[in-house]
C-alpha positions as CSV (number, residue, x, y, z in Angstrom):
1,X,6.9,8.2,-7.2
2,X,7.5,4.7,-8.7
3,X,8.7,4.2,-11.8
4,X,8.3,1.7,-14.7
5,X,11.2,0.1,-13.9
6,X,9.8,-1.2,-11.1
7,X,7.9,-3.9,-12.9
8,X,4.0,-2.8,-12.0
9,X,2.3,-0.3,-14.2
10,X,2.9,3.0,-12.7
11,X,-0.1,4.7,-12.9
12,X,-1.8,2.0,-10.5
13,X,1.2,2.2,-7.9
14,X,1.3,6.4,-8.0
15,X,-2.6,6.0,-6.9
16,X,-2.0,3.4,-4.1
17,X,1.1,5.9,-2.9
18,X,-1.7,8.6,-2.4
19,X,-4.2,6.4,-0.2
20,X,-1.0,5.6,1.9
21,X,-0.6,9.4,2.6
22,X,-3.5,9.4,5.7
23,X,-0.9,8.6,9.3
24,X,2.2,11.2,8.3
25,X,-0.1,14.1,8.4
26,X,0.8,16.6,11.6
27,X,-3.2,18.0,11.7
28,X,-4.9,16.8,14.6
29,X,-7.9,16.3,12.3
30,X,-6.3,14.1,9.9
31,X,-4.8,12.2,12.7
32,X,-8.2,11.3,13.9
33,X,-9.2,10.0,10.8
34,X,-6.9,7.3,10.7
35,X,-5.8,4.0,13.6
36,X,-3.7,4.7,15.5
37,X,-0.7,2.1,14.8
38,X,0.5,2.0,18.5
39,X,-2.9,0.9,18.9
40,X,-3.4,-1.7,15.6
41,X,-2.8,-5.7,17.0
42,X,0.2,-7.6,15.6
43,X,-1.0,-9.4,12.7
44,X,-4.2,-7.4,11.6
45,X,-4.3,-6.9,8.3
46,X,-6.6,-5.3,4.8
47,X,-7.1,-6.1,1.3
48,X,-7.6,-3.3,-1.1
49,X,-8.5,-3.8,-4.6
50,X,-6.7,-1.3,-7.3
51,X,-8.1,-0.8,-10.6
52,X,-6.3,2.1,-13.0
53,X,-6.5,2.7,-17.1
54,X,-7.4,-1.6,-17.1
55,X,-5.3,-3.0,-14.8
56,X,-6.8,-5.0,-11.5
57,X,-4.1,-4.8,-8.7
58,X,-4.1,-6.6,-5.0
59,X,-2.7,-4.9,-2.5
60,X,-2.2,-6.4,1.3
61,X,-1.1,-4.4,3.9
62,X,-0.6,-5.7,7.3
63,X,1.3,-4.9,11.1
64,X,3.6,-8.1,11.1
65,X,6.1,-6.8,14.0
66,X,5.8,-4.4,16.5
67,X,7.8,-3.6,19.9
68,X,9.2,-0.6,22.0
69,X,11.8,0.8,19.2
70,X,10.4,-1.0,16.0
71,X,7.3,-1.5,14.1
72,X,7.4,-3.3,10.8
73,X,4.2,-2.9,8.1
74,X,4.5,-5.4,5.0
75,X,2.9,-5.0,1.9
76,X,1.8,-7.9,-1.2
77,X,1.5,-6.5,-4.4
78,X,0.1,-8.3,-7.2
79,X,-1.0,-7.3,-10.5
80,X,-4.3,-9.6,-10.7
81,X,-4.8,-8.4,-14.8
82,X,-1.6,-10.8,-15.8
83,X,-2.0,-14.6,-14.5
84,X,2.1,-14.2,-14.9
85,X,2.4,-11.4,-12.7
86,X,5.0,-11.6,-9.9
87,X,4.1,-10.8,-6.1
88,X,6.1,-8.1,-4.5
89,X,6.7,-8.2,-0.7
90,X,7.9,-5.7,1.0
91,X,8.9,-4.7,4.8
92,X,8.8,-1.5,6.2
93,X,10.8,-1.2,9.6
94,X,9.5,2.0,11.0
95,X,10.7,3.6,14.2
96,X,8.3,3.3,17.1
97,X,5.9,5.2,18.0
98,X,5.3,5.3,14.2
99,X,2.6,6.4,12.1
100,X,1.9,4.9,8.7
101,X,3.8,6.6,6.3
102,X,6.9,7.4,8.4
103,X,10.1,7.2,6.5
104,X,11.2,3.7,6.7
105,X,14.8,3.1,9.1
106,X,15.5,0.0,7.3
107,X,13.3,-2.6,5.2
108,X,13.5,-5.8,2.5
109,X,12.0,-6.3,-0.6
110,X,11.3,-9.5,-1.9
111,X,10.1,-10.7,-5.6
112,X,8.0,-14.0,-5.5
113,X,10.4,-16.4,-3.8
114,X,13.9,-15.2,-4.5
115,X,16.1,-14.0,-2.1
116,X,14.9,-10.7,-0.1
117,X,17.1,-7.2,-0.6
118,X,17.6,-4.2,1.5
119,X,15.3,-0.9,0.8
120,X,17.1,1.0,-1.9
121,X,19.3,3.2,-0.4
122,X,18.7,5.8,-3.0
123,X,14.6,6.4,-2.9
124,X,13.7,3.6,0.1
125,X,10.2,2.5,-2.1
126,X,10.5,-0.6,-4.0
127,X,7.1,-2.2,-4.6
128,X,5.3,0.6,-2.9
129,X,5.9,4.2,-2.4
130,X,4.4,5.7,1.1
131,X,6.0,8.8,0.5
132,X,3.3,11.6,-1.2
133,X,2.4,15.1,-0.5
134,X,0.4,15.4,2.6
135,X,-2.9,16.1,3.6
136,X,-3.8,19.5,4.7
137,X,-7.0,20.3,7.1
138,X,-8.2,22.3,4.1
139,X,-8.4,18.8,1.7
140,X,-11.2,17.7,4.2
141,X,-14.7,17.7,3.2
142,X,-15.8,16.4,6.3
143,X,-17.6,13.2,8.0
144,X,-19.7,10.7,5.1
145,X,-20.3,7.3,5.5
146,X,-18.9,5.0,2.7
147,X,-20.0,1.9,1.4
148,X,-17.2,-1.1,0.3
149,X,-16.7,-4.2,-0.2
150,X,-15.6,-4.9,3.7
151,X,-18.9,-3.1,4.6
152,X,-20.2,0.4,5.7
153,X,-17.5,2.7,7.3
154,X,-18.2,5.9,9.1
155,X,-15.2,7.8,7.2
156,X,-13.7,11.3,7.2
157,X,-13.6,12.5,3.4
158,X,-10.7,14.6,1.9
159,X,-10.4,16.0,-1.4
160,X,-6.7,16.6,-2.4
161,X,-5.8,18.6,-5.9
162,X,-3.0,16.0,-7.7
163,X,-2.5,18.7,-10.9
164,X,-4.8,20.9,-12.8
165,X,-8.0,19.5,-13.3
166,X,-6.8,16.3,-11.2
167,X,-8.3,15.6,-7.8
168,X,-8.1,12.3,-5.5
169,X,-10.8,12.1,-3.1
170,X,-10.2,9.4,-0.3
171,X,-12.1,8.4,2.4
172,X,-10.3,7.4,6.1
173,X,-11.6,5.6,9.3
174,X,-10.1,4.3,12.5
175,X,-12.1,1.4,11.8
176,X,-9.9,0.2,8.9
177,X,-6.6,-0.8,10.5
178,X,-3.9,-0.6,10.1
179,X,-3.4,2.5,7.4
180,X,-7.5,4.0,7.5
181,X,-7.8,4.0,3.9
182,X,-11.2,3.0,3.4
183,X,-11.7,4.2,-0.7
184,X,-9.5,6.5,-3.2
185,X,-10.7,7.6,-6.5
186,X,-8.6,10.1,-8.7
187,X,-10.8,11.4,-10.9
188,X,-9.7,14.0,-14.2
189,X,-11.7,16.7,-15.2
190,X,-14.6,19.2,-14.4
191,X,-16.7,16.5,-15.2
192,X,-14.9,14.5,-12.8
193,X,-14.6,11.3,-14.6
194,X,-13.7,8.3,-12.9
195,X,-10.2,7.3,-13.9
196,X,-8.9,5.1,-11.0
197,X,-10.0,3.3,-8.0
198,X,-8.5,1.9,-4.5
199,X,-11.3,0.2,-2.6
200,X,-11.0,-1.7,1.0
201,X,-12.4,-5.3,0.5
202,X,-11.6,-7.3,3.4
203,X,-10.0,-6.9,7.0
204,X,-8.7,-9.4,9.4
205,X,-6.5,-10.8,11.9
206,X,-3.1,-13.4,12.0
207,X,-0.5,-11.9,9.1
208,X,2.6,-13.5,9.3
209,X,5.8,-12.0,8.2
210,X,6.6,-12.9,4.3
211,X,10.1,-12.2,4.3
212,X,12.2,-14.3,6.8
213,X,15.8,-14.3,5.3
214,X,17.8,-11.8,6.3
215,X,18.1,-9.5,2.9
216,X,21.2,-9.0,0.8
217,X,22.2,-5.3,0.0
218,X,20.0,-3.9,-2.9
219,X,21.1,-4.2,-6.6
220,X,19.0,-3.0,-9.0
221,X,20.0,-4.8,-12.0
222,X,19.4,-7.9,-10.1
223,X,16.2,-6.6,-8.6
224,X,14.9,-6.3,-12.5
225,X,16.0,-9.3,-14.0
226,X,13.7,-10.9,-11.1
227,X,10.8,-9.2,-12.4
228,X,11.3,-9.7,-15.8
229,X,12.4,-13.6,-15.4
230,X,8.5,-14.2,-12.6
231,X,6.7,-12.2,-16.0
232,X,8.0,-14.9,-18.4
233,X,8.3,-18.0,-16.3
234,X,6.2,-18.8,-13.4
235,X,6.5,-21.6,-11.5
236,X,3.8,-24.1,-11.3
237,X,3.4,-23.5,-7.6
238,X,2.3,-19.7,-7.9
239,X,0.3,-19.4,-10.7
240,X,-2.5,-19.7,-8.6
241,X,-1.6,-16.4,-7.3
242,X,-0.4,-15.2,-4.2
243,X,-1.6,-16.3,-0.5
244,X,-3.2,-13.5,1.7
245,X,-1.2,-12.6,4.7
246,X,-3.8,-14.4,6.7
247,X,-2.9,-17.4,4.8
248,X,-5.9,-17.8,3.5
């Protein structure tokens, strides 16, 4: 689970982790809820909107590299509440054939335009955690159609139990590459009270890789100073916020 040291508020991040659960899960049902990645172009991406306890997040997600032994997923993370909120990057270098949410073999982070670092060694999730609990065939509810942003989706519906009281329902469909998640809400309560939000807004084609440099080795201290220096001082050039993967 992130962490407030990571910079981002931790209760949007822990939600995000949850919707990134859908391609580790061994049940044959789960797996054919979800894109296959083997089967997911080079370069397709999705936008979700986060929203949790008054913060607006942006989250890309896209398939920027992809061969026999290797497949690489990148992530943008933005915090679109704060106009002084840095973008995070980050690569993902999975094993191949991979499903989304394998433990990454090796990875860079990368804040705004400083200079990428390795994964750290310690956890592996800086800027996005794709390590949750999994989903179990008896979380799904079954087939519903779901209506986003990026349209209508015929989606496979699971209900997972977070804590007491606490359930994530989250919706999955081979037609959102390249992770499935289609819509998330956590909700509190036998009321069930809307308390967060992940929501599928666009999809498309041509990601290019973010990070380019090869990364130096991981050091946290410097990893936060980063953070807190793009929160205080942003340059003139991203304040506009930043670019979609698509470059658009």
């Amino acid at each position: 689970m992130l962490q407030g040291r990571r910079g981002y508020h931790p209760g949007a991040l822990a939600l995000w982790s949850i919707g990134l659960i859908a391609c580790r899960q061994p049940a044959a049902r789960v797996e054919w809820s979800v894109p296959r990645l083997g089967d997911v172009p080079v370069g397709a991406w999705a936008e979700y909107h986060l929203v949790a306890q008054g913060h607006r997040f942006r989250q890309v997600v896209a398939l920027v590299a992809s061969d026999t032994s290797r497949m690489t997923l990148e992530t943008r993370l933005r915090e679109e509440s704060s106009p002084t909120a840095p973008t995070v990057i980050t690569d993902y270098v999975l094993s191949a054939p991979a499903r989304f949410g394998d433990k990454p073999i090796d990875g860079a982070v990368q804040v705004d335009d400083n200079e990428p670092m390795t994964l750290p060694p310690d956890d592996t999730q800086a800027g996005l955690s794709l390590s949750m609990p999994h989903l179990e065939a008896e979380n799904l509810s079954g087939p519903e159609s779901v209506n986003v942003s990026a349209g209508r989706f015929a989606s496979q519906r699971y209900d997972v139990p977070i804590a007491k009281d606490r359930v994530a329902s989250i919706w999955l469909s081979r037609d959102a590459p390249p992770s499935g998640l289609v819509k998330l809400q956590l909700v509190l309560g036998s009321d069930h009270k809307e308390e967060s939000t992940v929501e599928l807004v666009r999809l498309s084609e041509g990601a290019h890789r973010g990070i380019g440099e090869a990364p130096r080795p991981f050091d946290s201290a410097t990893y936060m100073r980063e953070m807190i220096a793009a929160w205080n001082v942003r340059p003139a050039s991203l304040q506009a916020g930043p670019r979609a993967h698509g470059g658009q």
